[in-house]
C-alpha positions as CSV (number, residue, x, y, z in Angstrom):
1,X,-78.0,-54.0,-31.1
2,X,-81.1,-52.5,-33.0
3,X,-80.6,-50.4,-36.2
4,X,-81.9,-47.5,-34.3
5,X,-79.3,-47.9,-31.5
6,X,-76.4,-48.1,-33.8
7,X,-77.8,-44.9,-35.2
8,X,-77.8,-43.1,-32.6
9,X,-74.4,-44.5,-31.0
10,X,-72.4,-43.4,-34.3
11,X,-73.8,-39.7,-33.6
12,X,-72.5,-39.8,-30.5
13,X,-69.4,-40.8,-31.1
14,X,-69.3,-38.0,-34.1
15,X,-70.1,-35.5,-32.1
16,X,-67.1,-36.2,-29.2
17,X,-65.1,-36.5,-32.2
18,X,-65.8,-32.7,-33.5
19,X,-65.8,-31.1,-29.8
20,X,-62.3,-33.2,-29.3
21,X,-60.9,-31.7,-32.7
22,X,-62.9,-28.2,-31.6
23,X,-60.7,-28.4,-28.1
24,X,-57.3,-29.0,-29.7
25,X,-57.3,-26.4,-32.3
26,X,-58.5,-23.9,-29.9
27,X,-57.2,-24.9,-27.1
28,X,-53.3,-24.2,-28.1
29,X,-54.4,-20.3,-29.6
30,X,-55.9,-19.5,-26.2
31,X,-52.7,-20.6,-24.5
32,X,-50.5,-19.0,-26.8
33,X,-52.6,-15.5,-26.5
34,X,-52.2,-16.0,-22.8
35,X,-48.6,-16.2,-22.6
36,X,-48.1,-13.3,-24.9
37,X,-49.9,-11.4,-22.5
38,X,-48.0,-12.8,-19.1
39,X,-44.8,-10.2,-18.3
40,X,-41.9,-10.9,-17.5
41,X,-40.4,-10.4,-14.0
42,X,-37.7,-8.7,-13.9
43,X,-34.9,-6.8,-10.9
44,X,-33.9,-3.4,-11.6
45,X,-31.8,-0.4,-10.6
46,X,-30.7,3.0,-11.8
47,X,-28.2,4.0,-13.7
48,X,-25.6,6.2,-11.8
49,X,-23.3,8.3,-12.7
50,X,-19.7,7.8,-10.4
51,X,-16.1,9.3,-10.3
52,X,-14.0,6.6,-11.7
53,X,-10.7,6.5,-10.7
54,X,-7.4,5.5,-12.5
55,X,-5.4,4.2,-10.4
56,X,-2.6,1.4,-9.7
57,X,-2.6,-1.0,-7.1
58,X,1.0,-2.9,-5.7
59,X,2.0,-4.4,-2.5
60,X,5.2,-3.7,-0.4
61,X,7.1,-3.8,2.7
62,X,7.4,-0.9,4.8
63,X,10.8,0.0,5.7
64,X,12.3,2.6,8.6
65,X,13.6,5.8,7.3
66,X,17.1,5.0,9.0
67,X,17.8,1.5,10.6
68,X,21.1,0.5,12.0
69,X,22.6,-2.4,13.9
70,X,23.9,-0.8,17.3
71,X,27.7,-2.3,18.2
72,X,30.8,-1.1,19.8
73,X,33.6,0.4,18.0
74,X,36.4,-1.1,20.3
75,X,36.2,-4.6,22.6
76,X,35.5,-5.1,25.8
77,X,33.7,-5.9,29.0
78,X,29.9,-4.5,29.2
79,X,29.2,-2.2,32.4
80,X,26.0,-0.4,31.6
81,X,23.2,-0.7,29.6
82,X,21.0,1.9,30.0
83,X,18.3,1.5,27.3
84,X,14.6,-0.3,27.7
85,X,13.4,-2.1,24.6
86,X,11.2,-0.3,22.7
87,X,12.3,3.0,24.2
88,X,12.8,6.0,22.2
89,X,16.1,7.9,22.2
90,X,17.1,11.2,21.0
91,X,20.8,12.0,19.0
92,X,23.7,11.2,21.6
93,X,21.9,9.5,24.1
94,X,23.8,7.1,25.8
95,X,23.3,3.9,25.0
96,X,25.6,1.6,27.0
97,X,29.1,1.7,28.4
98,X,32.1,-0.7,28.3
99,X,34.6,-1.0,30.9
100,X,36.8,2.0,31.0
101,X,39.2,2.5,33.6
102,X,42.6,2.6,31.4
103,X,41.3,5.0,29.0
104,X,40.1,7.2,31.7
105,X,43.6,6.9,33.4
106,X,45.0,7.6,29.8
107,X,43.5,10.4,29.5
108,X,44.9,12.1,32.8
109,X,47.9,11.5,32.4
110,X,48.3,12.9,28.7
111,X,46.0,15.8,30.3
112,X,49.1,16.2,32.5
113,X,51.5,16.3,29.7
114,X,49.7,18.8,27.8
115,X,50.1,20.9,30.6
116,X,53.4,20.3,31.2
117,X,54.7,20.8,27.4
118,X,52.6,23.9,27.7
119,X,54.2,25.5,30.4
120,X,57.8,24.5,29.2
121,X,56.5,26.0,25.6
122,X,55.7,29.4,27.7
123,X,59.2,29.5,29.4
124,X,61.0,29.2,26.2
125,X,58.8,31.7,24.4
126,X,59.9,33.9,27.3
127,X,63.6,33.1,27.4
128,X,63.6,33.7,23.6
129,X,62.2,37.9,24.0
130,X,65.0,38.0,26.3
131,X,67.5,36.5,23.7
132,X,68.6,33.8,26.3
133,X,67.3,30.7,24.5
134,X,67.5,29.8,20.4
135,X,64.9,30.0,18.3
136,X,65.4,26.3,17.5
137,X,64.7,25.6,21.3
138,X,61.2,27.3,20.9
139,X,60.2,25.0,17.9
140,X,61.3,21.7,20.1
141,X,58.8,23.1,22.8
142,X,56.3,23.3,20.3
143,X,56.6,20.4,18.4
144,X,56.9,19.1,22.4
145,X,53.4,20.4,23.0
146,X,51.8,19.2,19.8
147,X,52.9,16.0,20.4
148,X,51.2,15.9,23.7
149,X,47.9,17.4,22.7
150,X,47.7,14.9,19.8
151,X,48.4,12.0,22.3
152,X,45.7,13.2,24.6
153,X,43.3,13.7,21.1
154,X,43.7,10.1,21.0
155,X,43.5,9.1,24.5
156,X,40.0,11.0,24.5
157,X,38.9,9.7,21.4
158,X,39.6,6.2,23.1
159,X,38.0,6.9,26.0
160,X,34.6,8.3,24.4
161,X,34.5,4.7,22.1
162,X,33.8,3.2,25.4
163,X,30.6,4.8,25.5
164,X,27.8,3.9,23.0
165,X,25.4,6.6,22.0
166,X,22.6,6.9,19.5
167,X,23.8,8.0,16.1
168,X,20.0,9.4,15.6
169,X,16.9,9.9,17.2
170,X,14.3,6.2,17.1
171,X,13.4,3.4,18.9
172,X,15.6,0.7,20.3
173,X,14.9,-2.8,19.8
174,X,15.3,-5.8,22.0
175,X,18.3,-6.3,23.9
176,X,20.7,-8.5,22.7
177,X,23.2,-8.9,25.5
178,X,23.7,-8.2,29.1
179,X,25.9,-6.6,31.7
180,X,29.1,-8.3,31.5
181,X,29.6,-9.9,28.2
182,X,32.6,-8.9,26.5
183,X,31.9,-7.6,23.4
184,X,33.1,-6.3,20.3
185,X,32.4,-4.8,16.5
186,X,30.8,-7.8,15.8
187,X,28.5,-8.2,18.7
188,X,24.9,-6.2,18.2
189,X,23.9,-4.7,21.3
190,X,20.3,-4.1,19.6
191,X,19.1,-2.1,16.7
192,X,17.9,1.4,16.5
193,X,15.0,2.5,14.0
194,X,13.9,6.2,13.0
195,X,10.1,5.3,12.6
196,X,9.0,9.1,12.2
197,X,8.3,7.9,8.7
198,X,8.3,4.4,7.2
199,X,9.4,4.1,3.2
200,X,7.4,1.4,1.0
201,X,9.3,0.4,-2.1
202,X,6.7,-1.4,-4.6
203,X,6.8,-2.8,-7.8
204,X,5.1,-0.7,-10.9
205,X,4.1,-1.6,-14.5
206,X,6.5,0.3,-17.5
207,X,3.6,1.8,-18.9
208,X,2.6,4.0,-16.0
209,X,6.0,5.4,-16.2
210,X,5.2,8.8,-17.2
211,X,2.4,9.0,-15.1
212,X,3.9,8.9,-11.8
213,X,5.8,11.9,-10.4
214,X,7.1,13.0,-6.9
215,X,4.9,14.0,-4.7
216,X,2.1,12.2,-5.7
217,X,-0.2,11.0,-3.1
218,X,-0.6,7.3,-2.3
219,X,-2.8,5.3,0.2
220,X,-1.4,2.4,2.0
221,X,-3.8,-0.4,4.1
222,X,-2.5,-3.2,6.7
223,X,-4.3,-6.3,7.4
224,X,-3.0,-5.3,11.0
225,X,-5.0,-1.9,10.6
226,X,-8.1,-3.0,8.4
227,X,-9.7,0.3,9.4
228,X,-6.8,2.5,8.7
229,X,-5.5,4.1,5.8
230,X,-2.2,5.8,5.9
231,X,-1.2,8.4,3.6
232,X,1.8,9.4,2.1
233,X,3.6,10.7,-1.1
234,X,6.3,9.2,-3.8
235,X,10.0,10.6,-2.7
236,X,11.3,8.6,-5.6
237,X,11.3,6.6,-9.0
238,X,13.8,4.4,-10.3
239,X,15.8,5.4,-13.3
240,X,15.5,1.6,-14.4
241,X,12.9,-0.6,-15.3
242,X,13.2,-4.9,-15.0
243,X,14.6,-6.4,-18.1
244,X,12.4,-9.6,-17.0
245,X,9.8,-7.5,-15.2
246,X,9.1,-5.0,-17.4
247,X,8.2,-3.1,-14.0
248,X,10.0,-0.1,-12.6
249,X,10.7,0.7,-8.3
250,X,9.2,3.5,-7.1
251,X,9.7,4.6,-3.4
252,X,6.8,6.2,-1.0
253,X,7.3,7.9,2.2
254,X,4.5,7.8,4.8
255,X,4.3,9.8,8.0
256,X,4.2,7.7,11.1
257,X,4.4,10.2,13.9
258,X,2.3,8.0,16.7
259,X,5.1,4.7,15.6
260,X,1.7,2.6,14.7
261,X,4.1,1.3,11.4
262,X,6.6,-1.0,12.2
263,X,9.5,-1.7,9.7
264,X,9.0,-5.3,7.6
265,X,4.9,-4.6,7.7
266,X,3.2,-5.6,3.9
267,X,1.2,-3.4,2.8
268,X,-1.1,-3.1,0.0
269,X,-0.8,0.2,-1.8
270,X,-2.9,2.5,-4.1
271,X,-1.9,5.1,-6.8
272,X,-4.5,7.4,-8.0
273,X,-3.5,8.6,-11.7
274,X,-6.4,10.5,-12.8
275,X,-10.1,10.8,-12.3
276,X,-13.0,11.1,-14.6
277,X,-16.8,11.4,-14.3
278,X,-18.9,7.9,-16.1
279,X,-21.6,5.6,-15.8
280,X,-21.4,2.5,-14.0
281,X,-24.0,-0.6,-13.9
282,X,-23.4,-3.9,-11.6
283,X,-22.3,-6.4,-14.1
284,X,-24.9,-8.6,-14.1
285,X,-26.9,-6.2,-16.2
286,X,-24.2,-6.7,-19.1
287,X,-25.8,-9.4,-21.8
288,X,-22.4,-10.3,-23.8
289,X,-22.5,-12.3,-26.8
290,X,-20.3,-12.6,-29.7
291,X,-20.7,-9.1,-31.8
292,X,-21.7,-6.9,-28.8
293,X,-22.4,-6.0,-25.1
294,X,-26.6,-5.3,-24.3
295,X,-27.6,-3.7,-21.5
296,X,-31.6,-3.8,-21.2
297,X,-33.6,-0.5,-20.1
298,X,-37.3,-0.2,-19.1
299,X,-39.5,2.4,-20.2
300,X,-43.0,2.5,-19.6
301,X,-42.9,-1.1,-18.7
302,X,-41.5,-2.3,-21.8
303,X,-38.0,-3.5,-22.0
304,X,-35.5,-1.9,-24.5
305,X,-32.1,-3.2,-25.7
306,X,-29.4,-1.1,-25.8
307,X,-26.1,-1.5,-27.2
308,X,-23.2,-0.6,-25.4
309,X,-19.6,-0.1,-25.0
310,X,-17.9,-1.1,-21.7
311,X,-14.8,1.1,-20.5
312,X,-13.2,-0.1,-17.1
313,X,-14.8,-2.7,-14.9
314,X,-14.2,-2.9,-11.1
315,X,-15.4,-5.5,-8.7
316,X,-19.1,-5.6,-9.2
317,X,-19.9,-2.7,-11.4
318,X,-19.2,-1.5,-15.0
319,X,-18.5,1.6,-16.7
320,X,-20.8,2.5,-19.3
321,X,-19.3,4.7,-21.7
322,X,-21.9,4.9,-24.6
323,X,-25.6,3.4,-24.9
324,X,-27.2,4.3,-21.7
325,X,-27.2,7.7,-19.7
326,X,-27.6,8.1,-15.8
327,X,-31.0,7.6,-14.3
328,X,-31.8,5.1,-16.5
329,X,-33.9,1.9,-15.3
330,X,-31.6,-1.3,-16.2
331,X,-32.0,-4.6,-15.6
332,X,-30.2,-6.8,-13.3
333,X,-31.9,-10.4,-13.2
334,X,-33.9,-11.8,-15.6
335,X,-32.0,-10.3,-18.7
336,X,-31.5,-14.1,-20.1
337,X,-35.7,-14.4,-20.6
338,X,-35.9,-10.7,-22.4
339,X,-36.2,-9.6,-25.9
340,X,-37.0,-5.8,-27.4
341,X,-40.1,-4.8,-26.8
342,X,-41.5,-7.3,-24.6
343,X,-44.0,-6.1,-21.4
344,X,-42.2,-6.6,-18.3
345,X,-43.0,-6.7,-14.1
346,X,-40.3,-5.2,-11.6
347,X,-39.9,-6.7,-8.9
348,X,-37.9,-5.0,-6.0
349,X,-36.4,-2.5,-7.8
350,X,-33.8,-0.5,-6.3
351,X,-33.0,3.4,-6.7
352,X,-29.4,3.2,-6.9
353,X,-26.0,1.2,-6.7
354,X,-25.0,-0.6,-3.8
355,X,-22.2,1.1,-2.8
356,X,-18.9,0.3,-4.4
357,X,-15.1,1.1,-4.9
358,X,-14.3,3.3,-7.7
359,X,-13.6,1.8,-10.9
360,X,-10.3,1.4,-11.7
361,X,-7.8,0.3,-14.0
362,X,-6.8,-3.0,-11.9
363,X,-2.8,-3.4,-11.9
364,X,-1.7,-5.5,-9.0
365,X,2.1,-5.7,-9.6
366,X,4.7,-8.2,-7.7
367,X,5.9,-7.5,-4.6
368,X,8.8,-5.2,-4.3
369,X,10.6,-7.6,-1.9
């Protein structure tokens, strides 16, 4: 190679060498100015302002406002039963009958003693204003009579255990024997609810003790009715609360006029205590760390942080009690990439909460059993 050529090969190579160093200390400032300028995308929504509710939830079993197990009083041979399953009765319907012939016979024949003593009472009581009989003879025809109407008392009495009737107006059950059987006080002929109202005892947590009273309104939910709520009111609150618990009984009454209720349904129930006004977020808006909750706020395109303090949290939202007010834009998804003061895009943002339960002071307490 020629002087001249090396000469012009080493200002080549110089010159790559400058534009190389040129590119990477420029290069890096450029991108650097570029990404300070790129926002970040972010999801948003508003603020709102909700009634929160205080409230306790439990689960129990519903129970019939009377339930009995429907047997006869005396033994013997079934003639009649004269109930369907399912059917509703009203006070003193019969029921079924047992066979009854000797107490019916029984009962004519003391019938016929009554009369009898009677009329022998009524002679004597007429001999005695004439002075022809003692007074001692008038009290033997008394006592006489008394002694037959207390033997035909008890032949009656007999006779009308021999027919079963309903003690109170419900609904029969299945049947549980059949024309025939002999039967006894320990033999169920089937069972008779009053399902005009059903009572739900359920479990509660000591220190809502003061905070429940009669009459307070409760809300009860079936997985058999997942469209329904029934409403009713507490008739009652144990004295007592569980040594090993810590938990107190409490007693609701709900109506059940159209019989939808059955006795031994579960039911998950719900106490409002008390209401109050607050704002709520969805808690993915919530940045926790360490020290203190952040919730992050746009204005003008810029994101702000905000420190806040959390009050009662239900499933998906937050309450807000200080740090933010209502109406204000916070964001939901991409709070991990923010810092105060950075520029910001929203991306679909949306006007309001999706709708939600009110907050609450979750308390599920054990079944009542």
């Amino acid at each position: 190679m020629s002087k001249r050529q090396t000469t012009v090969a080493a200002a080549i190579a110089g010159l790559v060498l400058v534009g190389g160093v040129g590119y990477f200390l420029a290069g890096p400032s450029t991108n650097q100015q570029e990404q300070s300028n790129q926002a970040t995308l972010v999801e948003t929504v508003r603020a709102q302002e909700q009634l929160l509710n205080i409230r306790i939830e439990a689960v129990g079993t519903t129970l019939a406002k009377q339930a009995i197990n429907i047997v006869a009083e005396v033994s013997g041979p079934l003639t009649e039963i004269l109930f369907e399953p399912g059917q509703r009765v009203a006070q003193d319907d019969v029921l079924a009958r047992l066979e009854q012939k000797a107490e019916q016979a029984s009962v004519v024949e003391f019938r016929a003693s009554v009369t009898e003593a009677n009329l022998a009472l009524n002679r004597a009581r007429s001999l005695r204003a004439k002075r022809n009989v003692s007074a001692a003879t008038v009290e033997e025809r008394q006592a006489v009579a008394t002694r037959a109407q207390a033997q035909l008392d008890q032949a009656v009495e007999r006779l009308a255990k021999r027919t079963i009737r309903a003690p109170f107006a419900g609904q029969v059950g299945l049947k549980r024997v059949h024309v025939g059987a002999q039967v006894d006080a320990s033999v169920i002929l089937t069972t008779l609810d009053d399902l005009s109202q059903v009572e739900i005892d359920f479990a509660v947590p000591e220190r809502f003790y003061g905070q429940l009273k009669k009459g307070q309104v409760i809300s009860a939910k079936s997985a058999a009715f997942p469209d329904r709520t029934f409403e009713g009111v507490v008739s009652s609150i144990d004295t007592r609360v569980g040594e090993v618990s810590r938990a107190f009984k409490v007693r609701a009454l709900l109506p059940n006029d159209d019989g939808s209720l059955p006795a031994g349904m579960f039911m998950h129930i719900d106490v409002t205590l008390k209401s109050h006004k607050g704002v709520v977020v969805p808690e993915q808006a919530v940045v926790a760390n360490a020290e203190s909750n952040v919730v992050y706020t746009i204005v003008d395109g810029v994101a702000h942080k905000n420190d806040v303090q959390l009050g009662r949290r239900e499933v998906g939202i937050v309450e807000v009690i200080s740090g933010i007010k209502p109406e204000d834009v916070v964001v939901i998804s991409g709070v991990q990439r923010l810092r105060d003061g950075v520029p910001v895009k929203i991306v679909s943002p949306q006007s309001e909460l999706a709708p939600t339960s009110p907050v609450s002071q979750v308390k599920k307490s054990a079944n009542a059993g």
